[in-house]
C-alpha positions as CSV (number, residue, x, y, z in Angstrom):
1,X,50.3,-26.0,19.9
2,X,46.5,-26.3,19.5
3,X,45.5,-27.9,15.9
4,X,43.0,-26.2,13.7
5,X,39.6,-27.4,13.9
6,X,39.9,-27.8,9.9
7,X,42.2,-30.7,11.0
8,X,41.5,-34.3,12.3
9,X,44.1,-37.0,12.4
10,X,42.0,-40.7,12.2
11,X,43.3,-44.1,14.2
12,X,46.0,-44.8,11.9
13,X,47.6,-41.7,12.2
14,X,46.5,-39.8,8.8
15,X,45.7,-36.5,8.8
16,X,42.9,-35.4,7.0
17,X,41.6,-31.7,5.6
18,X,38.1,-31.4,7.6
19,X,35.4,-28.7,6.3
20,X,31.5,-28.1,8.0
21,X,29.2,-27.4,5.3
22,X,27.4,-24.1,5.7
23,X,23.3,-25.0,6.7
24,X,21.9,-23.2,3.9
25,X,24.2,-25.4,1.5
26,X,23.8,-28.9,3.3
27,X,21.0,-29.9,0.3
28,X,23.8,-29.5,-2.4
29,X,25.8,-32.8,-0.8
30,X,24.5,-36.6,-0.8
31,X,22.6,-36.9,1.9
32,X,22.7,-33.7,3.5
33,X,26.3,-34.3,4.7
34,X,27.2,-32.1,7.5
35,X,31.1,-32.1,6.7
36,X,33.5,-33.7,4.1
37,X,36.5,-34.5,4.4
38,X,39.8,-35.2,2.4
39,X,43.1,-37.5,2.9
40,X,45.6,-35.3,3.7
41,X,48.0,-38.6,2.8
42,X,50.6,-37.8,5.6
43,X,51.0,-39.0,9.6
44,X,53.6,-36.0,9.8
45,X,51.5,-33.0,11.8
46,X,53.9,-29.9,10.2
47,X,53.0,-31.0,6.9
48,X,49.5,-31.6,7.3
49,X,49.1,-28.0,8.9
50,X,50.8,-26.6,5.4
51,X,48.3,-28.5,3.2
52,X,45.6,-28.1,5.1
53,X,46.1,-24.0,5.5
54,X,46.4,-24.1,1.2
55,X,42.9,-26.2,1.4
56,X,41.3,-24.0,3.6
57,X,42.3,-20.9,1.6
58,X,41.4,-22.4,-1.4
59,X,38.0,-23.2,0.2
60,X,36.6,-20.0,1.1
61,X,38.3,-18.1,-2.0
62,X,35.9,-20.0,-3.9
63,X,33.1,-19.0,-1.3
64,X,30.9,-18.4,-4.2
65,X,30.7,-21.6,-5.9
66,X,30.4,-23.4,-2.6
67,X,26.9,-25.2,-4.1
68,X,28.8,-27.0,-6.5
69,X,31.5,-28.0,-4.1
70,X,33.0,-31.5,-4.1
71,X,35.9,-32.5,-2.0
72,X,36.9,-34.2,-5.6
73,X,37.1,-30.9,-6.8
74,X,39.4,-29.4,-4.4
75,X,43.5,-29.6,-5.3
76,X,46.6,-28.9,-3.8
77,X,49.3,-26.6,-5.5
78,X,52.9,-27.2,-4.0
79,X,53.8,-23.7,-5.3
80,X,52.7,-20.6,-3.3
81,X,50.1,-19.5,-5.9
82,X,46.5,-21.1,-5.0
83,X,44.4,-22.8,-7.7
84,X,41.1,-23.6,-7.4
85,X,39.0,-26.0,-10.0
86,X,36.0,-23.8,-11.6
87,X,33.1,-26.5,-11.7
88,X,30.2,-24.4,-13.5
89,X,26.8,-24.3,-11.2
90,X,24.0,-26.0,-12.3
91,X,21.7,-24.0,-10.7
92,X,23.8,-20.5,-11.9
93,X,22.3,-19.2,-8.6
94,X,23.3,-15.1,-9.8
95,X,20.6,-15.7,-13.0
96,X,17.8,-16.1,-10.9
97,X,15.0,-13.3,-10.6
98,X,13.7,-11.1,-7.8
99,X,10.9,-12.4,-8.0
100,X,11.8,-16.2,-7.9
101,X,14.1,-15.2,-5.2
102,X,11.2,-13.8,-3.3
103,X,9.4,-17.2,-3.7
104,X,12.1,-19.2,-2.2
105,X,12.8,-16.5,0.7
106,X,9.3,-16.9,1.9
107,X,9.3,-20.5,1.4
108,X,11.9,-20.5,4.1
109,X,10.7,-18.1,6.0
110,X,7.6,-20.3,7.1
111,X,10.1,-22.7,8.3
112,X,10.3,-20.4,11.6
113,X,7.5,-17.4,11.0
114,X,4.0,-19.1,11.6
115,X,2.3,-16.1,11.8
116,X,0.6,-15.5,8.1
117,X,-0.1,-11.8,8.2
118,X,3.8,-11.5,9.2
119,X,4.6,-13.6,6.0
120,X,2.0,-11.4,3.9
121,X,3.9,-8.4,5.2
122,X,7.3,-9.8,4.0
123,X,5.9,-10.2,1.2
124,X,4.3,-7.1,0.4
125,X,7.6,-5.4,1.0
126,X,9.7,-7.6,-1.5
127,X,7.3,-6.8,-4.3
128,X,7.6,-3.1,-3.4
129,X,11.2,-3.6,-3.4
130,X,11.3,-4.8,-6.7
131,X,8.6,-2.5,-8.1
132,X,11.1,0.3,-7.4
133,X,14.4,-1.6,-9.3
134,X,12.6,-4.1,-11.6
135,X,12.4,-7.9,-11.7
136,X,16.3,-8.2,-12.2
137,X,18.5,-11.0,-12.0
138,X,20.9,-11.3,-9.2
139,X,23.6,-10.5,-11.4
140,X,22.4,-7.4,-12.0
141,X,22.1,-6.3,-8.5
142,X,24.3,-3.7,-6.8
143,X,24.5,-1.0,-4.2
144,X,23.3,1.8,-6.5
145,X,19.8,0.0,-7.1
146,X,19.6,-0.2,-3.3
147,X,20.5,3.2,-2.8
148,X,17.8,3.8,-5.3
149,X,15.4,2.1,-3.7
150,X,15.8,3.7,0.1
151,X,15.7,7.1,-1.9
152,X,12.2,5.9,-3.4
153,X,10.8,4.8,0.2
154,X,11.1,8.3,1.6
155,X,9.1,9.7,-1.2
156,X,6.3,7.5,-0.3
157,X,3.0,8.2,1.0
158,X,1.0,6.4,3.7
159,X,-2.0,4.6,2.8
160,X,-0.1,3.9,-0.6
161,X,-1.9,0.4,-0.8
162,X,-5.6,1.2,0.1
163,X,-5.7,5.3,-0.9
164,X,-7.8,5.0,-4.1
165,X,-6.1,7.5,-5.8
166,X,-2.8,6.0,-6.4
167,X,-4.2,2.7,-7.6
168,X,-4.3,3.6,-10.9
169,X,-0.5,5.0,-10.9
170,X,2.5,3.6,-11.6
171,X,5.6,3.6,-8.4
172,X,7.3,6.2,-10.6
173,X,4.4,8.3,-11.0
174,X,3.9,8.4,-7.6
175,X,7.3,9.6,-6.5
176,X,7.1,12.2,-8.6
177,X,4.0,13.4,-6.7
178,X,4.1,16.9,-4.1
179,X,3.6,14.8,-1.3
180,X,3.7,17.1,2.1
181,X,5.9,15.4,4.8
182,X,2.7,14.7,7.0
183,X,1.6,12.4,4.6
184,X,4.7,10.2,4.2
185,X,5.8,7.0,5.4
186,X,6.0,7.0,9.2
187,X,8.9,6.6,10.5
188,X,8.0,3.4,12.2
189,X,6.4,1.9,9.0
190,X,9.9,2.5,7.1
191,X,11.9,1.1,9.5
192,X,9.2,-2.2,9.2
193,X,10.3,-2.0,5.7
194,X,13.6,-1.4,5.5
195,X,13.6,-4.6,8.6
196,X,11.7,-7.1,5.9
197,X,14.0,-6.1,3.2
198,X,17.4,-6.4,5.1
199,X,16.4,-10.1,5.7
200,X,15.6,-10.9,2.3
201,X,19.1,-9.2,1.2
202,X,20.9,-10.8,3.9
203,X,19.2,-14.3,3.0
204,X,20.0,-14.1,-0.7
205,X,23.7,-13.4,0.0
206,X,23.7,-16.2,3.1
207,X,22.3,-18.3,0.2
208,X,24.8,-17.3,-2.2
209,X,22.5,-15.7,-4.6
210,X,24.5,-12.5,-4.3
211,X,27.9,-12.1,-3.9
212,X,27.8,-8.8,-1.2
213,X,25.6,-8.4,1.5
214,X,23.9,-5.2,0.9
215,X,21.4,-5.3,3.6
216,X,24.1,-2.8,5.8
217,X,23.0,0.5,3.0
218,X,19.9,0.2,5.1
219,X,21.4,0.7,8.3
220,X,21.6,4.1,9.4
221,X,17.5,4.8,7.9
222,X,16.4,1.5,10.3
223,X,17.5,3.4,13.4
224,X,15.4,6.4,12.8
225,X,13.2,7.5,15.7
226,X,9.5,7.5,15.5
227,X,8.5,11.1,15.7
228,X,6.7,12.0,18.8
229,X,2.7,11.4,17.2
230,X,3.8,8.1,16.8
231,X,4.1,6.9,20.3
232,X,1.0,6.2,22.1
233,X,-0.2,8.7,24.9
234,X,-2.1,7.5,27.8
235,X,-5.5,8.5,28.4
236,X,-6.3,11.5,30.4
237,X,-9.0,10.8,33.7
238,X,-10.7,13.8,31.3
239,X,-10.6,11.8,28.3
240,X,-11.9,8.8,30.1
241,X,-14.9,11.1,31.5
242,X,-15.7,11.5,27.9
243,X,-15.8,8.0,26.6
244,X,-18.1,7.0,30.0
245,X,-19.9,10.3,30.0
246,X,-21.7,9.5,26.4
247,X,-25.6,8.5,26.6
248,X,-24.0,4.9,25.3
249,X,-22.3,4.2,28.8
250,X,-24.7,6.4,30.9
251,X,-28.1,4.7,29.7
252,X,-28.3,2.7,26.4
253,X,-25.6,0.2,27.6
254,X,-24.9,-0.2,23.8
255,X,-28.2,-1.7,23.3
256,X,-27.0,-5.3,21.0
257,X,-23.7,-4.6,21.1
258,X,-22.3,-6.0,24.5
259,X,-18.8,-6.2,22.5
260,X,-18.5,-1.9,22.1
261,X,-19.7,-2.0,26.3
262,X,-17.3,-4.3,28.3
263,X,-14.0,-4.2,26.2
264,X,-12.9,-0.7,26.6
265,X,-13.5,-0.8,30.5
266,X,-11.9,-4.2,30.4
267,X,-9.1,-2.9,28.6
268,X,-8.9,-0.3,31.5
269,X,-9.4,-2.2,34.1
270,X,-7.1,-5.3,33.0
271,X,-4.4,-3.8,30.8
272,X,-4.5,-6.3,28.2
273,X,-4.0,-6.0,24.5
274,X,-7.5,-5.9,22.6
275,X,-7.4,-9.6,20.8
276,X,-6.6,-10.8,23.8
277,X,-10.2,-9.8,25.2
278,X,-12.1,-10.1,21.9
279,X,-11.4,-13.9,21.6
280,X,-12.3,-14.8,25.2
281,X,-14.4,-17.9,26.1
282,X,-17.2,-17.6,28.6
283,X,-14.8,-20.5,30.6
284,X,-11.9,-18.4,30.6
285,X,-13.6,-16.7,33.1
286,X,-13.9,-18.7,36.7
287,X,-13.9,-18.8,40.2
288,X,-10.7,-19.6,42.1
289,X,-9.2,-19.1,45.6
290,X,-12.6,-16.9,46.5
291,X,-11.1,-14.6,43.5
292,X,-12.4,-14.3,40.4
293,X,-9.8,-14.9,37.1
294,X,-9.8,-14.0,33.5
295,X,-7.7,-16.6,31.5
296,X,-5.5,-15.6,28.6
297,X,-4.7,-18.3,27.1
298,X,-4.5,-20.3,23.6
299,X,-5.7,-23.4,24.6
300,X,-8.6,-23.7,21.7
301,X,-7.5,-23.5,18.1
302,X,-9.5,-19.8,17.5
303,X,-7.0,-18.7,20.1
304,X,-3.8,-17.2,19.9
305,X,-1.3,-15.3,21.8
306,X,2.2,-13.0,21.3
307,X,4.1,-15.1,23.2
308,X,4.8,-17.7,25.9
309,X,4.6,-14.9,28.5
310,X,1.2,-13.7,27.4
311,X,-0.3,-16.7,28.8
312,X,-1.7,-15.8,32.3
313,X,-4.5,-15.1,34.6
314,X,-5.7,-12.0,35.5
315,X,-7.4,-11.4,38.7
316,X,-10.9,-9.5,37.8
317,X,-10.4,-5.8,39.5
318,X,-13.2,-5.2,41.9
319,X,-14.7,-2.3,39.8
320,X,-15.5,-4.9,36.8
321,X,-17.2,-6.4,39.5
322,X,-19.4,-3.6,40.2
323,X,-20.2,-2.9,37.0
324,X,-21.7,-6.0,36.6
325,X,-19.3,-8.2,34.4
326,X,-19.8,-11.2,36.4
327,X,-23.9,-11.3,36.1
328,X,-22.6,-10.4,31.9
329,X,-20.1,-13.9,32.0
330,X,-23.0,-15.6,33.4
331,X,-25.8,-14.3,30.9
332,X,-23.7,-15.1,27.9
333,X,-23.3,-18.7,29.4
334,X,-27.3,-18.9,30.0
335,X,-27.5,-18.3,26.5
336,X,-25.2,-21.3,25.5
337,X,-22.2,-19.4,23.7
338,X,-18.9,-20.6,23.8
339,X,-17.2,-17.3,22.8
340,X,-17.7,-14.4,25.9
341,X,-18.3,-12.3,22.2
342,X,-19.7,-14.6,20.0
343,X,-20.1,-11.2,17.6
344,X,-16.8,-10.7,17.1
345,X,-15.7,-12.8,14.4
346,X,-11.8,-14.0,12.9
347,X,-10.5,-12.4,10.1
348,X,-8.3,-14.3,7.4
349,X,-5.3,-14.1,10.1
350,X,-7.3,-15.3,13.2
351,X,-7.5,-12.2,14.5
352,X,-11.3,-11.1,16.4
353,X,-10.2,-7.5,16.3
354,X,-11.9,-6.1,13.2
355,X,-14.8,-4.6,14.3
356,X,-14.0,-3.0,17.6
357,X,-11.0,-1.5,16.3
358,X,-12.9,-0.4,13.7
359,X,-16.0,1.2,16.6
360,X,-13.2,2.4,18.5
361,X,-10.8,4.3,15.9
362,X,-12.1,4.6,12.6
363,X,-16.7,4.8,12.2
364,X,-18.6,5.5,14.4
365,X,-22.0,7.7,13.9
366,X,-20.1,9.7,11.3
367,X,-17.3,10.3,13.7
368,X,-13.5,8.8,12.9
369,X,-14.7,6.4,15.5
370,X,-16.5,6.0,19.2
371,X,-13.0,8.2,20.3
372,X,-13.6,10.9,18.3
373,X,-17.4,10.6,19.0
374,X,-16.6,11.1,22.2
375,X,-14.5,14.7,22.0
376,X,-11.2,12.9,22.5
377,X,-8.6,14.2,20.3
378,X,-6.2,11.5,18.5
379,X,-3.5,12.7,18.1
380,X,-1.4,15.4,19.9
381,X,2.3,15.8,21.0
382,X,2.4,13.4,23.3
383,X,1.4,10.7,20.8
384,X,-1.7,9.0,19.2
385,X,-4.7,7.6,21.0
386,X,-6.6,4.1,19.9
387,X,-7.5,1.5,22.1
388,X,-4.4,0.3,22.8
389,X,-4.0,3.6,24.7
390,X,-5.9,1.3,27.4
391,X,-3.1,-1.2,27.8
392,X,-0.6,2.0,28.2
393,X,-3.6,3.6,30.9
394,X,-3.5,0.9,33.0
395,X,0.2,0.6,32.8
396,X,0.8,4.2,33.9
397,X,-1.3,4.4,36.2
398,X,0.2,1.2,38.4
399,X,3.5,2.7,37.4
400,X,2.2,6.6,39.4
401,X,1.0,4.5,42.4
402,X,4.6,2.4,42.7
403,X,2.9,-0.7,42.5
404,X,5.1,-4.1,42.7
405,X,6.9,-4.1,39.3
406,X,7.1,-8.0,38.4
407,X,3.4,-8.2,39.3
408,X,2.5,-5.7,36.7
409,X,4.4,-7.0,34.4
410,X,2.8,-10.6,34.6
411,X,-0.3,-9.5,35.0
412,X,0.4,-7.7,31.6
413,X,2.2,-10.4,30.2
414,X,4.9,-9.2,30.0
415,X,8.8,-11.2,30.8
416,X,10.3,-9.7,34.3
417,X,13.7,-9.4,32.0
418,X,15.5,-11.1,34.6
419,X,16.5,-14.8,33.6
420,X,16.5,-16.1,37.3
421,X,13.1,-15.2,37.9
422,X,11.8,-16.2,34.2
423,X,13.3,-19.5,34.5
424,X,12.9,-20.3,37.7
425,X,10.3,-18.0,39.4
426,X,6.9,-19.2,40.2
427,X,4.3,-17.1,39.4
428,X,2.7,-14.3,42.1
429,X,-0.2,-15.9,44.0
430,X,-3.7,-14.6,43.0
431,X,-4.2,-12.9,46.0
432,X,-0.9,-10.7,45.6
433,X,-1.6,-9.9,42.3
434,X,-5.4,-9.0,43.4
435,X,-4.2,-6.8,46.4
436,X,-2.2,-4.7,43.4
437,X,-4.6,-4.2,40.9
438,X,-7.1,-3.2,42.9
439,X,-4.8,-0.1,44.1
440,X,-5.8,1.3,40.4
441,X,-8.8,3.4,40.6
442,X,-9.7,6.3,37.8
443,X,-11.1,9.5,39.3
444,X,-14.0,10.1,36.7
445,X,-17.7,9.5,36.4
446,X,-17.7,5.1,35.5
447,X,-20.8,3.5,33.6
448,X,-24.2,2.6,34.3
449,X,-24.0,-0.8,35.4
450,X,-24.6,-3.7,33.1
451,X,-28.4,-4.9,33.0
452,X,-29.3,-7.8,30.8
453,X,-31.5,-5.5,28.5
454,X,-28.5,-4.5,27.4
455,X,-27.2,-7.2,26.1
């Protein structure tokens, strides 16, 4: 018969009640003691099992005071009824504050989220959170003030932190508000909500803060579907006439601005996300094999990347070639800048994106941005179109022509999804992954090539 793993006999024979100590309770016990333990006083197995089963139960039906828990504490009642001792908490976890709690969630939440703006997002949520119920204690928490709260969510507007008229009104105020549908909370900005907030619900009842985990009232509102002007839509070989067909492309190369020039035909041409490009070094950029590379990598501290798969090299397609990129690389380095962009400058999360997402979608000349300058229209029903409509261009358009699947992926930096190959696949030689990429062409009218006066 196989013995409990809440049982452990030692060298003389005694049994002994065993119990692991939750993680997230570890800092309550001397020492951070992974397990404790108690003399079960008895070599005979049958016995033990009964004791130990009456320990165990009386264990977790004190689940809630678990902080406080002592194997002193802890004693055995021969009759059937189970007692339990009732040591008071000296932290009385259920009278801390929502906003207290908040504190301590984030606090953890560094421990394995090193990304700031993603922590500055948690926390932006947990204070809307508890604008909608109020600073309450744990205590006071139930299921109806969550209800409550995913009730006030879909009232919401968009924009409801940088729109300058709601600043001056209250959460309540604003609910109350005729709102039409178009200008609520998209559906994929809820569900990013309703994500931050589970966790934070789910952490304070992991942490025994609360005594139910209410984080599953959410569940059925963080599967809703974006709507279809949500998704991105590839660009059109019309569209793309537009952008290159504007007196910008076609003769004033951007005049100062090399930045607005190369990255939406690198973005094109390469199909990588935009920071990606915007925080290039000229040295990323190099001679190898007889093939030129673009290196996308995080090997400086201004540099980051999504992930461990985003770290590649990207054979430079031959029409970046003709349109002069290489001479560009080199004039940038005759000049003596590190940065391929040296314009482009970090924001408070690292990021170099600001002002060409800003060109692209948002001001340009009067015009909600260089797409809109250029006749493009945003937003249709196949989706929205920004820059990272580049990334999904290039994407599709290897996708059309059946190009090798695991090469476009890492040349995207993308995993293959396939363990065998992630683990123990080498990469695709630059020459393969050259031969592929160059298979993508764009029917429409490209540039005027890149001239030094430009820059």
């Amino acid at each position: 018969m196989r013995t409990p793993t809440y049982i452990i006999k030692n060298h003389d024979g005694i049994f002994y009640f065993r119990y692991i100590i939750p993680p997230q309770l570890k800092s309550f016990f001397p020492n951070n003691k992974r397990e404790f333990r108690k003399s079960l006083k008895t070599r005979n197995r049958r016995i033990a099992l009964q004791e130990a089963r009456i320990m165990w139960v009386a264990v977790h039906s004190g689940h809630g005071n678990l902080d406080s828990l002592q194997a002193s504490k802890i004693t055995i009642d021969r009759n059937p009824t189970v007692k339990v001792a009732d040591p008071s908490s000296p932290l009385e976890l259920s009278e801390f504050k929502l906003s207290e709690l908040v504190v301590k969630f984030i606090n953890d939440k560094q421990l394995n989220v090193a990304n700031q703006k993603t922590l500055d997002t948690y926390k932006r949520n947990c204070n809307l959170f508890i604008n909608a119920i109020g600073d309450l204690k744990a205590n006071e928490i139930n299921a109806r003030q969550i209800i409550k709260f995913k009730e006030v969510l879909l009232l919401l507007p968009k924009n409801i932190n940088q729109d300058p008229k709601y600043s001056k009104l209250t959460l309540s105020e604003i609910v109350k508000l005729d709102i039409p549908p178009t200008n609520k909370l998209s559906a994929i900005t809820l569900k990013n909500i309703i994500v931050n907030i589970s966790s934070f619900l789910k952490w304070c009842n992991d942490n025994l803060y609360f005594s139910v985990d209410y984080s599953g009232i959410f569940k059925e509102i963080s599967k809703k579907r974006k709507s279809n002007n949500e998704y991105r839509s590839v660009f059109s070989s019309s569209d793309i006439t537009k952008l290159f067909n504007t007196d910008e492309y076609q003769s004033a190369g951007f005049l100062g601005y090399s930045f607005r020039y190369w990255l939406p035909i690198l973005g094109l041409y390469t199909g990588a996300r935009l920071n990606e490009l915007c925080q290039l070094h000229v040295k990323d950029i190099y001679y190898q094999n007889g093939i030129y590379i673009i290196s996308v990598n995080d090997n400086e501290s201004d540099k980051s990347i999504k992930n461990q798969h985003s770290q590649r090299i990207i054979p430079v397609h031959s029409k970046l070639v003709e349109l002069g990129f290489i001479e560009f690389v080199g004039y940038v380095k005759q000049q003596n800048k590190e940065r391929l962009f040296p314009q482009l400058t970090q924001d408070s999360y690292g990021s170099y994106t600001r002002k060409m997402s800003r060109f692209f979608n948002d001001d340009y000349q009067g015009h909600k941005g260089f797409i809109d300058y250029a006749g493009i229209e945003k937003q249709s029903d196949a989706g929205k179109k920004d820059f990272h409509s580049f990334r999904h261009t290039f994407i599709n358009a290897a996708k059309q022509l059946r190009l090798n699947e695991r090469i476009v992926k890492e040349v995207c930096g993308y995993s293959s999804n396939d363990i065998t190959f992630d683990t123990y696949g080498k990469n695709y030689s630059l020459e393969s992954k050259k031969n592929e990429i160059d298979k993508i062409t764009f029917d429409v009218r490209h540039p005027c090539k890149w001239e030094p006066r430009f820059y």
